[in-house]
N, C-alpha and C positions, 0 to 999 in steps of 0.2 A: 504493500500500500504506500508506503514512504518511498519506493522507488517511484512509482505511479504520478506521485504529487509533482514528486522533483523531474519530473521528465514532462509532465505538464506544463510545469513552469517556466521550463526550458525550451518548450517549445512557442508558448505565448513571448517568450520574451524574445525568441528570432523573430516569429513573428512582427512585431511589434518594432524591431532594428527594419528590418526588412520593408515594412511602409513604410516608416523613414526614411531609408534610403530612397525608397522608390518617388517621396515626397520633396525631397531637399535635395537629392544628387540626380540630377535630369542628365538625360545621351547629350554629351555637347561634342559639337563636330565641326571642324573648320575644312571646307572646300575651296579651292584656290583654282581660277580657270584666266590662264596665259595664253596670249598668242601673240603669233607672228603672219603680216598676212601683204599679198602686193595684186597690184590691178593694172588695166588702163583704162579708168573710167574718168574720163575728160571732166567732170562737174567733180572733180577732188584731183587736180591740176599737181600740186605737190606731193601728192602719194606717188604718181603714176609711175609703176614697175622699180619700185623704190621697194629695199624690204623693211617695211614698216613692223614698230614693237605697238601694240594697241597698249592700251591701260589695261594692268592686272584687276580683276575680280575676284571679290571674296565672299563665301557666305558663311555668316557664323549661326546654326543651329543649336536650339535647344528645346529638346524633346524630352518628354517622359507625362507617367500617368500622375494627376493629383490623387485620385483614389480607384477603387476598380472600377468605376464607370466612367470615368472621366479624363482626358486625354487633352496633353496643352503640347501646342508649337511655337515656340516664338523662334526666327528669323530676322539678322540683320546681312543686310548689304553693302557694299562698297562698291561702287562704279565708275570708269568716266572721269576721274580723279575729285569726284564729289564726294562729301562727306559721308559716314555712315546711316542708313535710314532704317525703319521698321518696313524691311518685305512682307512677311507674314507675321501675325499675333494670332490665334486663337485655340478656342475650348471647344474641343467634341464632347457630348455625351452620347456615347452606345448603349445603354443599358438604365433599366429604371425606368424610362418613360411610359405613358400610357399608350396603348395602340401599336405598342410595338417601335415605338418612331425614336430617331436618332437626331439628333441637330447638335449644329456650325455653328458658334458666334464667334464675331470674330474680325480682323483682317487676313483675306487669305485672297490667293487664286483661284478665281470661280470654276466648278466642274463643267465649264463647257466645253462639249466634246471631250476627246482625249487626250488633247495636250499640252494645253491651257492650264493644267494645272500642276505638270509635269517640268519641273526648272531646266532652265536651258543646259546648265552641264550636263543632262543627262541626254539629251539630242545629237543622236550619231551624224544629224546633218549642220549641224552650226547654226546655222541661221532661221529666225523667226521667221515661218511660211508667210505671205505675201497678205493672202487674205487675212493671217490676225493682225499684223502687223498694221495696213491699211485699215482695215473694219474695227479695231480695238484700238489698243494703242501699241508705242513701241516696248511696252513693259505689258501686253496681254491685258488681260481684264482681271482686275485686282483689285478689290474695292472691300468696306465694311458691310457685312452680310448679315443677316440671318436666316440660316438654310434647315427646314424641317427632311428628310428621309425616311423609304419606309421600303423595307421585303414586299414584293405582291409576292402572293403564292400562285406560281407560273410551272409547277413540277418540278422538270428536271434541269431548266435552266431557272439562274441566277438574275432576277429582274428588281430593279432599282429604280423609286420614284422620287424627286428632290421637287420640291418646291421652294421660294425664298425670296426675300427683301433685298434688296440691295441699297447703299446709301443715296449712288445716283450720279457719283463722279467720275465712273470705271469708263467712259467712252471723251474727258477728257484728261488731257494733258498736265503735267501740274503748273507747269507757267499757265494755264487756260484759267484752270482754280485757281491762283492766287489774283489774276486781272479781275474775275467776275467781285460785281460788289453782289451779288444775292447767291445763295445757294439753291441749286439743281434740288426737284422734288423727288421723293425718292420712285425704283426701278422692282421692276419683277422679273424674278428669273426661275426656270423651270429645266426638268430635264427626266427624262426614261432611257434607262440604257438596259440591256436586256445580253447576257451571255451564256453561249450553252459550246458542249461537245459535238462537234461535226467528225467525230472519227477519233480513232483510236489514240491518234497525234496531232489532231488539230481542235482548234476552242475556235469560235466565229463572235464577235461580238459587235451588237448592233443600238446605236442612239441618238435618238434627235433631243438637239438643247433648241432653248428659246430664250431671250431678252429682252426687256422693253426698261426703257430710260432715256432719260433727256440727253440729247446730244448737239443741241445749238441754244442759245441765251443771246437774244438780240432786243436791244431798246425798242419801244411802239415807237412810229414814224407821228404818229399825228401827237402822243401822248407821252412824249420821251420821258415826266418826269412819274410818271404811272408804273416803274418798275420795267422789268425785262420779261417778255415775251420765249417762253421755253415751248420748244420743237421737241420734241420725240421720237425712237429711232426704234426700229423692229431688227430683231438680228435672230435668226434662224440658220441652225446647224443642222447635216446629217452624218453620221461618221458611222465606219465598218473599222473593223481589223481584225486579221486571219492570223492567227499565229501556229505553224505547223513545228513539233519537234521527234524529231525521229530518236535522240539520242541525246542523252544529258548536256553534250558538247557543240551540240548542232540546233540548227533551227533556222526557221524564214518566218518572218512577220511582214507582212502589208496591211498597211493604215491610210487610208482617204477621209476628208471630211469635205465637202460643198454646205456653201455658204451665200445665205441670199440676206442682204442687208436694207431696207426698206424708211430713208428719213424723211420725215415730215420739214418741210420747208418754207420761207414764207411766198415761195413762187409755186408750190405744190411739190408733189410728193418725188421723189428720185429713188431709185431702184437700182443698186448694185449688186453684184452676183460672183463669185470664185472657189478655186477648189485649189486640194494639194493633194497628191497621194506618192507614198515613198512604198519598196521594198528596202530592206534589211536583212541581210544576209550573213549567220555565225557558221562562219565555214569548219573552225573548229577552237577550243575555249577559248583562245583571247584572241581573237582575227573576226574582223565582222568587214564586208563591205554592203555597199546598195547604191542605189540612185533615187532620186525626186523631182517631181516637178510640179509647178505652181503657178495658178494662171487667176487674174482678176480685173474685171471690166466694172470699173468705176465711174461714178457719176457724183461732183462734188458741186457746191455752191459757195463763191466768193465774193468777195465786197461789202456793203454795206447797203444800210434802209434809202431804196432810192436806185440804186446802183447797183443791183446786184449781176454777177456772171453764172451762167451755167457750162461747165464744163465736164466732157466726158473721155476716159484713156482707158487704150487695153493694155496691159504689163504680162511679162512672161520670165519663168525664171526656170533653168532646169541645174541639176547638179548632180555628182557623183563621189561616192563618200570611202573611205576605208578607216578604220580604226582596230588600234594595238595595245593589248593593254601589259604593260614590261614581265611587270614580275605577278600580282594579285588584284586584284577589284579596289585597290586603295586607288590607281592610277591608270592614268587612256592617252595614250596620246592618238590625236584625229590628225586627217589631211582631208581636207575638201577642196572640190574645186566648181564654181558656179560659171555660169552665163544669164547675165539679165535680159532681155530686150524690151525695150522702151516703145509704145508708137512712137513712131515718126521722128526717130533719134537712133543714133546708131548704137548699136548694144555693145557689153563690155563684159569681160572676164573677169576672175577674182579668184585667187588662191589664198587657203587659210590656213595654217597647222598650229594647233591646239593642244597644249598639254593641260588636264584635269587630275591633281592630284589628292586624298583628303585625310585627314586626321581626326581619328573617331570614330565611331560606327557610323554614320552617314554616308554610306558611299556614292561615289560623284556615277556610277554606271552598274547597272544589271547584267549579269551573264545569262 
């Protein structure tokens, strides 16, 4: 019986070290992504076929659960040789709620589509595809959320339905927010993605996201001291990805999403439209190569009350990628090589090679 106590005791008091730990010492991870990259692309005149050092990137995470249902990220960035800022903040709850349901609070990268919420290190192609880049911003869509989720019960595949608030600032820029004197009303966002077993080594995974939020804030013309007149912008995804694996060391993944962006204007309504779709190819554990390509027919509006332009461009991007990783998943180094082409402008080359290396359990690439 006195063995019983003291082995009881023994055990609550790991216990009890053990959510400690798991409360006060969170996974902290430093990621660090270098490159070296040269072009001839005429509108960056001093670059051209120069081997240019970009500015080093850094991210520092920290991860871990507050208690068992509850799960925190915080995320700092360094970029661009600008200061450090909060990428990501927030608090999942998985567990506990009524109905089965999970929620986001938070600052995070919104789950639309599949790669939007996936950090650039981890991207065997370098470069932000054209359609988010253009339709979002050039940091993705990344805004203060509150995102509800829930299991359907769909049998044998895995199906997921998100609903959510958004602040309202994710479709601008941050010089855009610091110029407006009024804040943007808040955005809704939505998403079902659904994945199942298509064979013995292959998974097929299929989802449409949706967004609505203000994406232009222009003074009334007759009423200028009346406040600022907010536009709103429709943004609709569809995305696949096949990942086939024969063998622990091998595997192909192809991922597409199309993309139809729909903004409210004060000349009416503009309609743009793009897609991107890559393979990915792990020939064997650390060697991957593929190729992508990315195409977006754009329609924008410029000027001001009075004066405004409509203007519309098709852009094309395609690229071919390999990546190495030395010695373990701590480290990748990439070589990419793209072509842009611009309407009615002559297009241009771009080599890039990238080393991602990281300290911590965060690792910068999946095998």
């Amino acid at each position: 019986m006195i063995r019983f106590i003291f082995l009881l005791c023994a055990v609550l008091s790991l216990a009890r070290y053990a959510t400690a730990q798991t409360t006060l010492n969170p996974d902290i991870s430093a990621i660090s992504d270098l490159r070296v990259f040269t072009h001839n692309d005429v509108a960056r005149p001093s670059e051209i076929r120069e081997l240019n050092l970009a500015n080093p990137e850094m991210e520092l995470n920290f991860a871990g659960y507050v208690n068992p249902y509850t799960y925190a990220v915080g995320i700092l960035s360094a970029a661009d040789g600008e200061p450090a800022n909060i990428e990501e903040l927030y608090l999942t709850v998985n567990r506990g709620l009524p109905l089965g349901l999970s929620v986001l609070a938070g600052k995070s990268l919104l789950k639309f589509g599949r790669l939007n919420s996936v950090h650039e290190h981890a991207w065997s192609f370098l470069k932000r595809p054209l359609p988010h880049a253009l339709f979002f911003t050039d940091e993705g869509l990344n805004e203060i959320s509150l995102v509800a989720s829930r299991l359907l019960p769909t049998g044998e595949a895995y199906t997921e339905l998100m609903v959510g608030v958004v602040q309202g600032e994710g479709l601008f820029s941050e010089a855009e927010i610091t110029m407006q004197s009024e804040k943007p009303d808040a955005g809704f966002f939505g998403r079902l993605t659904s994945s199942f077993a298509a064979g013995e080594s292959t998974e097929l995974a299929l989802g449409v996201s949706g967004l609505n939020e203000v994406s232009r804030m222009d003074s009334v013309a007759l009423m200028p001291s009346s406040g600022l007149q907010q536009y709103r912008s429709w943004i609709v995804g569809f995305d696949f990805k096949l990942k086939y694996h024969p063998s622990q060391y091998q595997g192909l993944q192809v991922e597409g999403e199309a993309l139809l962006r729909s903004d409210d204007t004060p000349i009416g309504r503009l309609t743009s439209h793009g897609g991107y779709g890559y393979l990915d190819y792990r020939f064997r554990r650390r060697y991957n190569i593929g190729a992508i390509f990315e195409l977006v027919a754009q329609k924008e509006l410029s000027g001001s009350s009075g004066a405004y332009v409509e203007s519309s461009s098709t852009l094309w991007r395609s690229g071919v990628f390999l990546g190495f990783s030395p010695v373990e998943e701590t480290s990748v180094v990439r070589i990419a090589g793209h072509f842009t082409q611009p309407e009615n402008q002559k297009g241009f080359w771009e080599i890039t090679t990238q080393l991602v290396f990281s300290l911590g359990p965060h690792k910068p690439h999946n095998f």
